[in-house]
Biopython code that builds the backbone (N, CA, C, O; Angstrom):
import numpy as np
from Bio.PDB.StructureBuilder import StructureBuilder

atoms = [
    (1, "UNK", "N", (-8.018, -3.316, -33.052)),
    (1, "UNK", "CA", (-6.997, -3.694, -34.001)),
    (1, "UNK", "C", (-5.766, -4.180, -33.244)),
    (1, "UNK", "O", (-5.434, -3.589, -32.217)),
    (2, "UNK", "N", (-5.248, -4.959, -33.579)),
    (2, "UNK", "CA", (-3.911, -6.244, -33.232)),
    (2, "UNK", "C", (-2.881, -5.180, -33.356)),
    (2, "UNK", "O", (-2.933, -4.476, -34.365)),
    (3, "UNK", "N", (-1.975, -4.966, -32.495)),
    (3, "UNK", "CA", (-0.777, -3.960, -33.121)),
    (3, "UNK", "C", (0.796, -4.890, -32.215)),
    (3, "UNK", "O", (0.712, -5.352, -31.077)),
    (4, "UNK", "N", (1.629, -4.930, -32.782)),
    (4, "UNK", "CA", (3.033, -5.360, -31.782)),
    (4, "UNK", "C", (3.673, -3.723, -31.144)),
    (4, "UNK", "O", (3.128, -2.690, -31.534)),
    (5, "UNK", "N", (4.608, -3.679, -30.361)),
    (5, "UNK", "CA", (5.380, -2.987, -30.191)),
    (5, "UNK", "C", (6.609, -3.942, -29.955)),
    (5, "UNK", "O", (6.766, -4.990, -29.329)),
    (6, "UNK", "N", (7.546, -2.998, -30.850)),
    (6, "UNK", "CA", (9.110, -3.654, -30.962)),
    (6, "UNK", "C", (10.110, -2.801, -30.301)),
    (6, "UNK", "O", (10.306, -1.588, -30.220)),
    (7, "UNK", "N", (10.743, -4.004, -29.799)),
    (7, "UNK", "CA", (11.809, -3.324, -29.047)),
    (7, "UNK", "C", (12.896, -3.940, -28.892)),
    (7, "UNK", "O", (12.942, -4.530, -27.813)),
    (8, "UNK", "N", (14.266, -4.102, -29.863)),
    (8, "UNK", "CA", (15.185, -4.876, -29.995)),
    (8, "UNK", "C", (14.547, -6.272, -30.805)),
    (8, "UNK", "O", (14.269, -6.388, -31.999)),
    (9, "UNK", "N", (14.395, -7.526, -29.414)),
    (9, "UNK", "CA", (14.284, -8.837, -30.211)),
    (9, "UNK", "C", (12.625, -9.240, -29.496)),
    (9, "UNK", "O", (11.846, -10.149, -29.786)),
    (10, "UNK", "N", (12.515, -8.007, -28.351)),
    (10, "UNK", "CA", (10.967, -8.183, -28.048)),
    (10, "UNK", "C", (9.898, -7.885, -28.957)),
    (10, "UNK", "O", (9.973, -7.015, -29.826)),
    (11, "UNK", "N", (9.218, -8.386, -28.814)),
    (11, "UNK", "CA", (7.782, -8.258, -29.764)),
    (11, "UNK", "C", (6.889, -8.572, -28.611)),
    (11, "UNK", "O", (6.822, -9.667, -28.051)),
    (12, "UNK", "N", (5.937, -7.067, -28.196)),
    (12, "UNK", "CA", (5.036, -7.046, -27.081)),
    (12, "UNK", "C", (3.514, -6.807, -27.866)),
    (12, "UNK", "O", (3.392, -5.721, -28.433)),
    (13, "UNK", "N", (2.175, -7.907, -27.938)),
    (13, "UNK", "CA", (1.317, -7.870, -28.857)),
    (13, "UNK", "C", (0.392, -6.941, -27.984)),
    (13, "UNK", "O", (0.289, -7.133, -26.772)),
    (14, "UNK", "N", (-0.401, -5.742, -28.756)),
    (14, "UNK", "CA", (-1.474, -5.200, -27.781)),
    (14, "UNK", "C", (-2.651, -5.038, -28.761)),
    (14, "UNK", "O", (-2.827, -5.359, -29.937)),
    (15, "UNK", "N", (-3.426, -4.385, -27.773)),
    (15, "UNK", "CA", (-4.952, -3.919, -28.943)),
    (15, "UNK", "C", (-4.735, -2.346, -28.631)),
    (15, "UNK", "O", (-4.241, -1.886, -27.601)),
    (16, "UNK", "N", (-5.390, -1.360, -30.155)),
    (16, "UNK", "CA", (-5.713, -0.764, -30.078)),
    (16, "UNK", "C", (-7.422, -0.370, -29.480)),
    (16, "UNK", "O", (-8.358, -1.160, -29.361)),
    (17, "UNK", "N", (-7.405, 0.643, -29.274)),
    (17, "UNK", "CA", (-9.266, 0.555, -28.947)),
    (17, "UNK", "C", (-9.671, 1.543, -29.939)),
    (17, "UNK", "O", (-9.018, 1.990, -30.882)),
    (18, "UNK", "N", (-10.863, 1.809, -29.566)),
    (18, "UNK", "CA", (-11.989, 3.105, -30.367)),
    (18, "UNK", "C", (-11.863, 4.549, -30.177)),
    (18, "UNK", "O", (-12.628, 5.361, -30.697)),
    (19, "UNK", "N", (-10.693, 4.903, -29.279)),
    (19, "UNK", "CA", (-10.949, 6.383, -29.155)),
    (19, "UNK", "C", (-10.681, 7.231, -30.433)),
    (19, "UNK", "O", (-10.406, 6.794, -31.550)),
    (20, "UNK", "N", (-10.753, 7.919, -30.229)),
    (20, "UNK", "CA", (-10.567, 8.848, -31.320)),
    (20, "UNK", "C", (-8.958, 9.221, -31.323)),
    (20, "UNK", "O", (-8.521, 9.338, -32.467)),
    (21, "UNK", "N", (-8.298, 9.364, -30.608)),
    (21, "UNK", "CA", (-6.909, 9.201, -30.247)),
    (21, "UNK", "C", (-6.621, 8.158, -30.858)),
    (21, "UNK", "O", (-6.068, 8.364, -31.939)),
    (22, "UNK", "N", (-6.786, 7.081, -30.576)),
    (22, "UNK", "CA", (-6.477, 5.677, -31.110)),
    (22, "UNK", "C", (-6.706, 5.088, -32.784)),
    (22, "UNK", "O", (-6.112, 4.382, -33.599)),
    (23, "UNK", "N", (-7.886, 5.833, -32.684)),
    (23, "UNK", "CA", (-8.075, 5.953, -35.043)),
    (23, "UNK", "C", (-7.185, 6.779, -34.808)),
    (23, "UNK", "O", (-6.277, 6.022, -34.462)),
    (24, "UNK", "N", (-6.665, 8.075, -34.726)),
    (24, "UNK", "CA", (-5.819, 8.622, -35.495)),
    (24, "UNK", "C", (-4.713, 8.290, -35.413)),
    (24, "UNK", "O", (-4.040, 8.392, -36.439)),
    (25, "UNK", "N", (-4.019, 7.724, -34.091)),
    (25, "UNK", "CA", (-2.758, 6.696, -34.249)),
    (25, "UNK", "C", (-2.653, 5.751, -35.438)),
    (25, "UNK", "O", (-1.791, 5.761, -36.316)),
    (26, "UNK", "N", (-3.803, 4.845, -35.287)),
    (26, "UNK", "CA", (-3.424, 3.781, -36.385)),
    (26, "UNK", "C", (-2.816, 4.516, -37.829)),
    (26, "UNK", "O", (-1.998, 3.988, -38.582)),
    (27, "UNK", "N", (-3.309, 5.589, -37.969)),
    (27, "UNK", "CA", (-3.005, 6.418, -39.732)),
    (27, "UNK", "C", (-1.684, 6.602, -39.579)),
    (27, "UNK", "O", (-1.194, 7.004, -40.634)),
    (28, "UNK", "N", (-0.687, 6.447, -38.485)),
    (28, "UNK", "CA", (0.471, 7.035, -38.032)),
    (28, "UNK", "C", (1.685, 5.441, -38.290)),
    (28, "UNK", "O", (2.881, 5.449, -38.580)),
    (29, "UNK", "N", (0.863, 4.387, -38.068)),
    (29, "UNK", "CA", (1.738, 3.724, -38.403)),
    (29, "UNK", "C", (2.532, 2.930, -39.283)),
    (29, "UNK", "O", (1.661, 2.318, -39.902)),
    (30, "UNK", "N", (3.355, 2.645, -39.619)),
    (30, "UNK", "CA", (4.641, 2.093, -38.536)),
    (30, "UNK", "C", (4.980, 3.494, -37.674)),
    (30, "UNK", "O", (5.127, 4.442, -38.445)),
    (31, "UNK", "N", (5.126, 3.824, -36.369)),
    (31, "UNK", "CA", (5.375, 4.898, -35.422)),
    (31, "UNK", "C", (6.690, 4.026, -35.065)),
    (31, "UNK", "O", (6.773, 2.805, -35.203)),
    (32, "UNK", "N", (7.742, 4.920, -34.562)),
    (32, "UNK", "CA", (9.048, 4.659, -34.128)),
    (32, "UNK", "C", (9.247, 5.897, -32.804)),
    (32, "UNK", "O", (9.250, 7.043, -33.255)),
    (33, "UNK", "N", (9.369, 5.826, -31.654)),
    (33, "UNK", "CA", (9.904, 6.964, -30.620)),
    (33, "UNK", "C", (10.779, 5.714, -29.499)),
    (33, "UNK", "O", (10.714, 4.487, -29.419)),
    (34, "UNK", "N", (11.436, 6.593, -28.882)),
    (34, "UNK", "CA", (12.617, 6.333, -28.017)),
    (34, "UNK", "C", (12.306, 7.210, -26.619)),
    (34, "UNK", "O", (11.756, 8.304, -26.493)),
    (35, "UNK", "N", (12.909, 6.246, -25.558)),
    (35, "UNK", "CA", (12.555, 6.838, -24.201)),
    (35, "UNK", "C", (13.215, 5.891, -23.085)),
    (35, "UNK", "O", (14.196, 5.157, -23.200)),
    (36, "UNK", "N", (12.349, 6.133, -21.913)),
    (36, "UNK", "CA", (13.000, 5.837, -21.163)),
    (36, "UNK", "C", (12.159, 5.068, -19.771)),
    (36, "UNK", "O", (11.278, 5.740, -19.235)),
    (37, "UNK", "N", (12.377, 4.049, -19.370)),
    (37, "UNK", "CA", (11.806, 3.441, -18.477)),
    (37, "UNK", "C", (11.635, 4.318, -16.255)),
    (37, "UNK", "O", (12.271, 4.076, -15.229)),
    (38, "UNK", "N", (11.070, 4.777, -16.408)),
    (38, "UNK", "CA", (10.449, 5.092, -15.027)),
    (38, "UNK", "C", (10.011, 4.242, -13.938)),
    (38, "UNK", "O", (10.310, 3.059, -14.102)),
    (39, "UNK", "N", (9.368, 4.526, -12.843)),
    (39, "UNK", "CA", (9.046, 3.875, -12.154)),
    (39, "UNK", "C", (7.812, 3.311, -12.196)),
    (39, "UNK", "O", (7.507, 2.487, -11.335)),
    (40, "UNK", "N", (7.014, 3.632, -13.095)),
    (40, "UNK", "CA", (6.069, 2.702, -13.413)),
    (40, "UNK", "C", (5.471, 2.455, -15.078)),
    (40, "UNK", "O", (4.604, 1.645, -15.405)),
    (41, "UNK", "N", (6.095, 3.254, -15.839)),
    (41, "UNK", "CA", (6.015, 3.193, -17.182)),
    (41, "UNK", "C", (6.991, 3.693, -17.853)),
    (41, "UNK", "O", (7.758, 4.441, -17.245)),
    (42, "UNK", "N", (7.242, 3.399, -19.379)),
    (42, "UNK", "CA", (8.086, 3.686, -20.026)),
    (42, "UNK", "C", (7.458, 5.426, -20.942)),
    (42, "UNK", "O", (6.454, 5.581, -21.637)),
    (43, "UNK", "N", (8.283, 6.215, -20.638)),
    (43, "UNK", "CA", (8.239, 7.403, -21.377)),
    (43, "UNK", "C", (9.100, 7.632, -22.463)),
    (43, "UNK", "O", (10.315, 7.816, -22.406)),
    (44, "UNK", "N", (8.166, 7.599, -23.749)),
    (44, "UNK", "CA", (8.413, 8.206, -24.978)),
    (44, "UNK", "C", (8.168, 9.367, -25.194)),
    (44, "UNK", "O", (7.053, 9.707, -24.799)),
    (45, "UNK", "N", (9.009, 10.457, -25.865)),
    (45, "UNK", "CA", (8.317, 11.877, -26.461)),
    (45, "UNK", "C", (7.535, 10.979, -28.025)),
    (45, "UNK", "O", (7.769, 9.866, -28.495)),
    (46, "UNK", "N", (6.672, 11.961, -28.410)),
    (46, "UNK", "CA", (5.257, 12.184, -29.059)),
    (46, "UNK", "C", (4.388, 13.048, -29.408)),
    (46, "UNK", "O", (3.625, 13.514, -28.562)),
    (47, "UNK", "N", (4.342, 13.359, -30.473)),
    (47, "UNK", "CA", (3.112, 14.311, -30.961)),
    (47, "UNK", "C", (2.339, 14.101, -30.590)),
    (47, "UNK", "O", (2.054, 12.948, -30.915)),
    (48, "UNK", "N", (1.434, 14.633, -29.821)),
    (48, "UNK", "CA", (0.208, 14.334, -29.508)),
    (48, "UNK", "C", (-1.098, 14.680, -31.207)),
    (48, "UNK", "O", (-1.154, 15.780, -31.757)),
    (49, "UNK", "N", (-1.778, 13.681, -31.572)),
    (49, "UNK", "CA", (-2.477, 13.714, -32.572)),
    (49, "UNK", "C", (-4.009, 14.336, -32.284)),
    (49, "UNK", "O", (-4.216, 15.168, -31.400)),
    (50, "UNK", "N", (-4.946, 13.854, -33.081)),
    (50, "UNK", "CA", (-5.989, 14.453, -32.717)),
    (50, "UNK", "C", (-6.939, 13.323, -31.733)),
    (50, "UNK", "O", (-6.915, 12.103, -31.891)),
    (51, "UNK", "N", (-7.766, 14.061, -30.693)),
    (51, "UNK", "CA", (-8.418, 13.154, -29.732)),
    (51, "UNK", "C", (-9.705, 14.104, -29.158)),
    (51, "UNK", "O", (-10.002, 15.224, -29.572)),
    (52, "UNK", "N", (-10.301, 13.423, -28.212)),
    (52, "UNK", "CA", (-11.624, 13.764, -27.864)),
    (52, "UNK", "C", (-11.160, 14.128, -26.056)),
    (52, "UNK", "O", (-10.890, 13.357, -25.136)),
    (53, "UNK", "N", (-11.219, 15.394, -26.107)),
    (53, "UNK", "CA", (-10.739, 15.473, -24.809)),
    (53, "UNK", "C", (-11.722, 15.102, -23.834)),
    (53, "UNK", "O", (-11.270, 15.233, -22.697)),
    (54, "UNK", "N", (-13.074, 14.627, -23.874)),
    (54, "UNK", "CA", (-13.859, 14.243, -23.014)),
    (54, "UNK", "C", (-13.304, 12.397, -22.748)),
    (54, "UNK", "O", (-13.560, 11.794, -21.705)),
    (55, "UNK", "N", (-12.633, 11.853, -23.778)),
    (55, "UNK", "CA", (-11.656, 10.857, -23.680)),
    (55, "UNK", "C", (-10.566, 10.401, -22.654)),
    (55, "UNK", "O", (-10.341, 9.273, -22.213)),
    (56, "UNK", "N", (-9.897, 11.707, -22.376)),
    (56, "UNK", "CA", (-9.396, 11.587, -21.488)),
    (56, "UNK", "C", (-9.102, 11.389, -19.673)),
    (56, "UNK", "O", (-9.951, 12.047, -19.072)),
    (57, "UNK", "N", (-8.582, 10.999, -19.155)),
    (57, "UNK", "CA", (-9.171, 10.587, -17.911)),
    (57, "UNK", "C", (-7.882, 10.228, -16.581)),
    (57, "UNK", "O", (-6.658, 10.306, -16.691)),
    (58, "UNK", "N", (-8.273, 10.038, -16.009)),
    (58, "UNK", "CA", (-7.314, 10.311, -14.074)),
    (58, "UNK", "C", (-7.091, 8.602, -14.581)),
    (58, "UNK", "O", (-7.761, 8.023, -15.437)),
    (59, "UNK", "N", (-6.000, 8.055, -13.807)),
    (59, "UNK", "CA", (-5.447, 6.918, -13.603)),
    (59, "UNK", "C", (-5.202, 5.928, -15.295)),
    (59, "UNK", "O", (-5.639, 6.022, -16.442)),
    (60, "UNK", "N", (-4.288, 5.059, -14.572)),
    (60, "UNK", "CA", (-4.378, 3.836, -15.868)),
    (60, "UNK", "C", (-4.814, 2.445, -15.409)),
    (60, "UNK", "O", (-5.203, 2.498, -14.242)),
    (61, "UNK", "N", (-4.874, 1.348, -15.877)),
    (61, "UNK", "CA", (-4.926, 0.107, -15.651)),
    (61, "UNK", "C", (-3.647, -0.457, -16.258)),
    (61, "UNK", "O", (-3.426, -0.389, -17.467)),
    (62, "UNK", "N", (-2.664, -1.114, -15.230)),
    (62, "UNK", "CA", (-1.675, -1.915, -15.864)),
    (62, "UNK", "C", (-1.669, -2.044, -17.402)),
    (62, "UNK", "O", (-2.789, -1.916, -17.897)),
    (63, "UNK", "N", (-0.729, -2.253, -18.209)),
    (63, "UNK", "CA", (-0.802, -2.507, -19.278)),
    (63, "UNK", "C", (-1.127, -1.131, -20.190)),
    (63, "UNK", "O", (-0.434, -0.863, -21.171)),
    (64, "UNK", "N", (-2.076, -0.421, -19.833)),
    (64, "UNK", "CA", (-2.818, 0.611, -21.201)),
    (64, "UNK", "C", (-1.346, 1.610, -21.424)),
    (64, "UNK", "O", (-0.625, 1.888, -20.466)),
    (65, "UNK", "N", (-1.102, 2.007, -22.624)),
    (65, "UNK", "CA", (-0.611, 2.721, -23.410)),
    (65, "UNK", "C", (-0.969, 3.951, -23.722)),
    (65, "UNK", "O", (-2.036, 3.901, -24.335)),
    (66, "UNK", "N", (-0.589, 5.027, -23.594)),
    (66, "UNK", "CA", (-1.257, 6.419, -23.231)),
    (66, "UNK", "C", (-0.093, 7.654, -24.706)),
    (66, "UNK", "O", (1.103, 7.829, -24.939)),
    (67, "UNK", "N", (-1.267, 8.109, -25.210)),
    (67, "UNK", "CA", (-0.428, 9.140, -26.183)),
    (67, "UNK", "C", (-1.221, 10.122, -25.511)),
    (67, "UNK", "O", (-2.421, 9.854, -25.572)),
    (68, "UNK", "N", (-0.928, 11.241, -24.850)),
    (68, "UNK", "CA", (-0.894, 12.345, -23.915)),
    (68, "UNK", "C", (0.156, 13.442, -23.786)),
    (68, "UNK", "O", (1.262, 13.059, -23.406)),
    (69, "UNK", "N", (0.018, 14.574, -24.006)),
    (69, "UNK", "CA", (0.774, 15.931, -23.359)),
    (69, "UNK", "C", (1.939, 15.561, -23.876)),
    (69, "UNK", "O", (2.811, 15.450, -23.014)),
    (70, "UNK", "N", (2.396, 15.250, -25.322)),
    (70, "UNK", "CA", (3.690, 14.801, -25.799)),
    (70, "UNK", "C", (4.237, 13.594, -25.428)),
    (70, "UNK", "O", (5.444, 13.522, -25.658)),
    (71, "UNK", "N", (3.626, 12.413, -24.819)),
    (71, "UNK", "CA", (4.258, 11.407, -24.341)),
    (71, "UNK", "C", (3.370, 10.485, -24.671)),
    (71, "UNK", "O", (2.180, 10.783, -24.568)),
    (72, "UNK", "N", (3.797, 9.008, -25.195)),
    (72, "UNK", "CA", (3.875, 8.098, -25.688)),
    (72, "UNK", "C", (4.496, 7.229, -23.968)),
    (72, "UNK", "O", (5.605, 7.244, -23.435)),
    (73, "UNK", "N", (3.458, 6.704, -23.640)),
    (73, "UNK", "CA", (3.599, 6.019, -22.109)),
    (73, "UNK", "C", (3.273, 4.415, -22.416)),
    (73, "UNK", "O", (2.449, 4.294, -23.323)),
    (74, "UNK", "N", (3.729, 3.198, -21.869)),
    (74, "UNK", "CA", (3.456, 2.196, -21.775)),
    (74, "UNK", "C", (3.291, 1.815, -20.138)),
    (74, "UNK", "O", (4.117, 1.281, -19.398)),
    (75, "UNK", "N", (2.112, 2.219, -19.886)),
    (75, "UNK", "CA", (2.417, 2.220, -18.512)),
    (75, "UNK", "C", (1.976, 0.398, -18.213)),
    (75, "UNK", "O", (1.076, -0.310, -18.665)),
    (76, "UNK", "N", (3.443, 0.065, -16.951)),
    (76, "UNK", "CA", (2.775, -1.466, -17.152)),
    (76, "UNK", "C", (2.910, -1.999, -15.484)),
    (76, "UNK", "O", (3.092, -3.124, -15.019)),
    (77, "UNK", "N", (2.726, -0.604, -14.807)),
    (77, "UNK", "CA", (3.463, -0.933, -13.276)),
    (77, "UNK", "C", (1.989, 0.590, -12.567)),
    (77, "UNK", "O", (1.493, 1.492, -13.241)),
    (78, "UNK", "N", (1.746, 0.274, -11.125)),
    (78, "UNK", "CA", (1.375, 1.971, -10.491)),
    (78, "UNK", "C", (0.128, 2.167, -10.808)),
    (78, "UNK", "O", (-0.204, 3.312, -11.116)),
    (79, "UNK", "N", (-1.127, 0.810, -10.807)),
    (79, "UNK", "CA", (-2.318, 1.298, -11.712)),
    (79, "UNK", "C", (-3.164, 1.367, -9.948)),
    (79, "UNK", "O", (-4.251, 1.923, -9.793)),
    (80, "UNK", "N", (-2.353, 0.659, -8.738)),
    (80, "UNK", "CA", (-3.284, 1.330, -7.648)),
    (80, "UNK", "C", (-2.917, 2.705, -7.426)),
    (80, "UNK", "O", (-3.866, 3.272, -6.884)),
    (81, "UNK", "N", (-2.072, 3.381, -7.588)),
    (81, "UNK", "CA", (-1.481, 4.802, -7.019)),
    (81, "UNK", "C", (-1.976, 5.787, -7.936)),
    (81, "UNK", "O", (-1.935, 6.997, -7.713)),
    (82, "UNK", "N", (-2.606, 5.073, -9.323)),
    (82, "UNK", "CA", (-2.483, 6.003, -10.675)),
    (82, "UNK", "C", (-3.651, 6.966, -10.247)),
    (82, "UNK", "O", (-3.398, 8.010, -10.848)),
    (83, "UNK", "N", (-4.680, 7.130, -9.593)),
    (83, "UNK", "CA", (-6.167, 7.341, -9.750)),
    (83, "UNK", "C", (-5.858, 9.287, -9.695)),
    (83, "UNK", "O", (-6.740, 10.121, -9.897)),
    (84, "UNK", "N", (-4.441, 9.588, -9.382)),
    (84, "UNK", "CA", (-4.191, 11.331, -8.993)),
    (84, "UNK", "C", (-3.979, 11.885, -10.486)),
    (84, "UNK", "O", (-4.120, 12.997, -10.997)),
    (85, "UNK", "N", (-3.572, 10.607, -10.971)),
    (85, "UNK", "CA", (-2.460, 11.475, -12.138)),
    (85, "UNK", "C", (-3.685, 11.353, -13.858)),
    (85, "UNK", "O", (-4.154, 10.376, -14.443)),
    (86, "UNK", "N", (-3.780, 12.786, -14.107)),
    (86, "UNK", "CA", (-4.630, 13.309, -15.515)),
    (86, "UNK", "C", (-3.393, 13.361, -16.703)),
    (86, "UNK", "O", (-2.187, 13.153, -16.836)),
    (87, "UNK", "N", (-4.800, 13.864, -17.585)),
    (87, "UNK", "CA", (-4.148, 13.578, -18.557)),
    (87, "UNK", "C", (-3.755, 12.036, -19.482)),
    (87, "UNK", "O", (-2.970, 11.955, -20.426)),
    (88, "UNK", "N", (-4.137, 11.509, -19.192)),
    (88, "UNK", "CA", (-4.348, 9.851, -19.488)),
    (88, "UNK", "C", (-5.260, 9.763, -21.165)),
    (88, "UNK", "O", (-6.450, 9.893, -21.452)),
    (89, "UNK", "N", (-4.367, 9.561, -21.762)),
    (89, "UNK", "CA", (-5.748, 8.878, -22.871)),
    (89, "UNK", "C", (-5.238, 7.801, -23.717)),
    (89, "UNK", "O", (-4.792, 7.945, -24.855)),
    (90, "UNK", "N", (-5.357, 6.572, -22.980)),
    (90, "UNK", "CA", (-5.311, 5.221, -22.805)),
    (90, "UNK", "C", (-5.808, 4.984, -24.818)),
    (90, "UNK", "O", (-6.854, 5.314, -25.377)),
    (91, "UNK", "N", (-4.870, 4.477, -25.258)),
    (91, "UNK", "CA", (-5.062, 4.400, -27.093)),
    (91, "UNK", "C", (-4.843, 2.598, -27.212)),
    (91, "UNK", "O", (-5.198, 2.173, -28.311)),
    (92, "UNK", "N", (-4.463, 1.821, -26.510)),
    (92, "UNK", "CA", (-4.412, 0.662, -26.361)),
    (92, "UNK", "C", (-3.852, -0.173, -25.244)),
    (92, "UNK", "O", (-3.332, 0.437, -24.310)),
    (93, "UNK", "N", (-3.876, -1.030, -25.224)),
    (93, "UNK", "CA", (-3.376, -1.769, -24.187)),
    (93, "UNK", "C", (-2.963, -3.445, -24.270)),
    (93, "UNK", "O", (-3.615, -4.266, -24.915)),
    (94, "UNK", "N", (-2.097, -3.663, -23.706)),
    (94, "UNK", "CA", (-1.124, -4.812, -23.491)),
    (94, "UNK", "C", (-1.816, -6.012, -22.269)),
    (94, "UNK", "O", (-1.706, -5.775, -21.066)),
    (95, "UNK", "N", (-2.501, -7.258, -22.771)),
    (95, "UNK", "CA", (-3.025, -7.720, -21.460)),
    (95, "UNK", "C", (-1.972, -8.509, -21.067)),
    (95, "UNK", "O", (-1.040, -8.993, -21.709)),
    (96, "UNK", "N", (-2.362, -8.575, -19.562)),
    (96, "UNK", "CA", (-1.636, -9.272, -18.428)),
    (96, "UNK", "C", (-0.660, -10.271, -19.085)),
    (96, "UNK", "O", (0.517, -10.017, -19.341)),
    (97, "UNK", "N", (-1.077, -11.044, -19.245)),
    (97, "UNK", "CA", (-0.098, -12.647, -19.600)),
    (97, "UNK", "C", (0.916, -11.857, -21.109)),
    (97, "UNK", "O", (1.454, -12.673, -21.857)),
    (98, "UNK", "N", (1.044, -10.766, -21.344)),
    (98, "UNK", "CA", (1.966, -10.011, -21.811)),
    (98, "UNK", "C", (3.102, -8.896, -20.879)),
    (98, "UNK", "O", (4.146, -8.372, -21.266)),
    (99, "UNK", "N", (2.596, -8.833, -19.906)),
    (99, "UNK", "CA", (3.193, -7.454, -19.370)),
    (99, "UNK", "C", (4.679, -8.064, -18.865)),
    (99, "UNK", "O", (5.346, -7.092, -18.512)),
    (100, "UNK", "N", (5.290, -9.051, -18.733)),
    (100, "UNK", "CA", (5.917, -9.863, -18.227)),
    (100, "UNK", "C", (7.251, -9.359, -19.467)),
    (100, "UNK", "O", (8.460, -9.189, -19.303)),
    (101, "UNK", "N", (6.516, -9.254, -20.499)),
    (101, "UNK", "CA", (7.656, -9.083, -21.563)),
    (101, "UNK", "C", (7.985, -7.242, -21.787)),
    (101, "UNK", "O", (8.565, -6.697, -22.726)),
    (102, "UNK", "N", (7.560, -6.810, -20.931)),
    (102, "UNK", "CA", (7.798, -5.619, -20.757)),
    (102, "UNK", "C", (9.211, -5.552, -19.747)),
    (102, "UNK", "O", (9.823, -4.500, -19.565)),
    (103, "UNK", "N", (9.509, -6.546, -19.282)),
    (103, "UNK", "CA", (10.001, -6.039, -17.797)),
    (103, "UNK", "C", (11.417, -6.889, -18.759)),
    (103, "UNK", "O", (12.410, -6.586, -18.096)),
    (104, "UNK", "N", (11.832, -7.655, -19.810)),
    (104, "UNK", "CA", (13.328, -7.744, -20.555)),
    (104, "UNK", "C", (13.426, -6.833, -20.896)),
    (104, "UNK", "O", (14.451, -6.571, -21.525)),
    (105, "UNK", "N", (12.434, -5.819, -20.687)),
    (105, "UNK", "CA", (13.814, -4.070, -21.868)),
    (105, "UNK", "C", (14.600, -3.547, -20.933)),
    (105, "UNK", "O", (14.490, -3.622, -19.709)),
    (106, "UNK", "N", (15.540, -2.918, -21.701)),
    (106, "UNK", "CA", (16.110, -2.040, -21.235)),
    (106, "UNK", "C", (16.157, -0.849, -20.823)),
    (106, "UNK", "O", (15.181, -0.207, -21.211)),
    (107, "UNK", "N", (16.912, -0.240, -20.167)),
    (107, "UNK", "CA", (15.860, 1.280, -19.447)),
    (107, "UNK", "C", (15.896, 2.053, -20.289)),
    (107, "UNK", "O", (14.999, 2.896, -20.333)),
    (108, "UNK", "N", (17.011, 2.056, -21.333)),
    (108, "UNK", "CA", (16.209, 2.919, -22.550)),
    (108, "UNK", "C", (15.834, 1.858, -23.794)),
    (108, "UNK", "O", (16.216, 0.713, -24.034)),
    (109, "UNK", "N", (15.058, 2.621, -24.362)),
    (109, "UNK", "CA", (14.409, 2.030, -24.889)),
    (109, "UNK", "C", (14.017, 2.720, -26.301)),
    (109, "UNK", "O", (13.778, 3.927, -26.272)),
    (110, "UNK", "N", (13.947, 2.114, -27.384)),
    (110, "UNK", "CA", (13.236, 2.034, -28.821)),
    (110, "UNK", "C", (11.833, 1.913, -29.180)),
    (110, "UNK", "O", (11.840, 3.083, -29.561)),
    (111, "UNK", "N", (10.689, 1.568, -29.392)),
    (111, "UNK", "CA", (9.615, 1.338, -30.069)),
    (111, "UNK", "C", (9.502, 1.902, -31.028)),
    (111, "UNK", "O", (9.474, 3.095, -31.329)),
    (112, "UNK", "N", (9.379, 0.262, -31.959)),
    (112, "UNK", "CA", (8.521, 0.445, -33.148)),
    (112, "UNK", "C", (7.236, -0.264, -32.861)),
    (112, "UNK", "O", (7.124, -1.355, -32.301)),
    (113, "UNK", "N", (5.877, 0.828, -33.516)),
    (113, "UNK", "CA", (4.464, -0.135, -32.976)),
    (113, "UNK", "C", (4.420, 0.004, -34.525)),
    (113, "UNK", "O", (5.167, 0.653, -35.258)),
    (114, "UNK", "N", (3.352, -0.776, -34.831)),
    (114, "UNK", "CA", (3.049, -1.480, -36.187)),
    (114, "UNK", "C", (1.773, -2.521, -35.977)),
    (114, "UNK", "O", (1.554, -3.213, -34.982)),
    (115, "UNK", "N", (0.962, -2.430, -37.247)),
    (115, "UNK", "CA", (0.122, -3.812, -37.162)),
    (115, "UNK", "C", (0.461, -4.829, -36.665)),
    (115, "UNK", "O", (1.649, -5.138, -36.577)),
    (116, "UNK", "N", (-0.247, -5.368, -36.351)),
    (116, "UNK", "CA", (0.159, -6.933, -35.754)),
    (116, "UNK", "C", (0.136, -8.076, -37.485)),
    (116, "UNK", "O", (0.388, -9.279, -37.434)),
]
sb = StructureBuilder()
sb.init_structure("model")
sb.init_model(0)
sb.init_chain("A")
sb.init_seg("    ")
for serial, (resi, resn, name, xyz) in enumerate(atoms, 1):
    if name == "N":
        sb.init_residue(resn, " ", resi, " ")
    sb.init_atom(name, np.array(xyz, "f"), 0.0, 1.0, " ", f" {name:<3s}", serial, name[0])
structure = sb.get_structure()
């Protein structure tokens, strides 16, 4: 499923996928959380919803979007270094010839995600 994330006058387009994490997001939206840009992704606080913990998994790939351990992550930077760090459960993702529009926000930051 097509979803945007908004942020001011950005509009960043991603896909959701199939996890089970990821259906129960979609029931959640329009979702709105606030956070803060890191050194390789942006951290939102977040309910964590319902998911398949065999789902979950070590590292990200540029771009994927992670609702995990209370955090709402856009991770879009750190996907060679990522392979230590758990807890990962990747609910959609932002491809490449998008990630570019990640890097006009500001270090704090808004999201609203929503259908596309």
């Amino acid at each position: 499923m097509a979803i945007v994330l908004r942020a001011g006058e950005v509009v960043i387009p991603a896909t959701l996928n199939d996890t089970v994490a990821a259906l129960d997001f979609k029931t959640r939206l329009p979702f709105e959380t606030s956070g803060y840009r890191s050194t390789f992704d942006y951290c939102c606080t977040a309910t964590e919803g319902q998911y398949d913990a065999s789902e979950k998994q070590y590292g990200w790939k540029n771009g994927d979007i992670s609702l995990a351990g209370g955090w709402f992550a856009v991770l879009f930077a750190g996907e060679e270094q990522s392979a230590s760090y758990d807890d990962i459960m990747p609910i959609a993702h932002i491809a490449k010839e998008h990630l570019p529009l990640v890097d006009k926000l500001p270090n704090n930051v808004t999201f609203i995600v929503e259908a596309a």
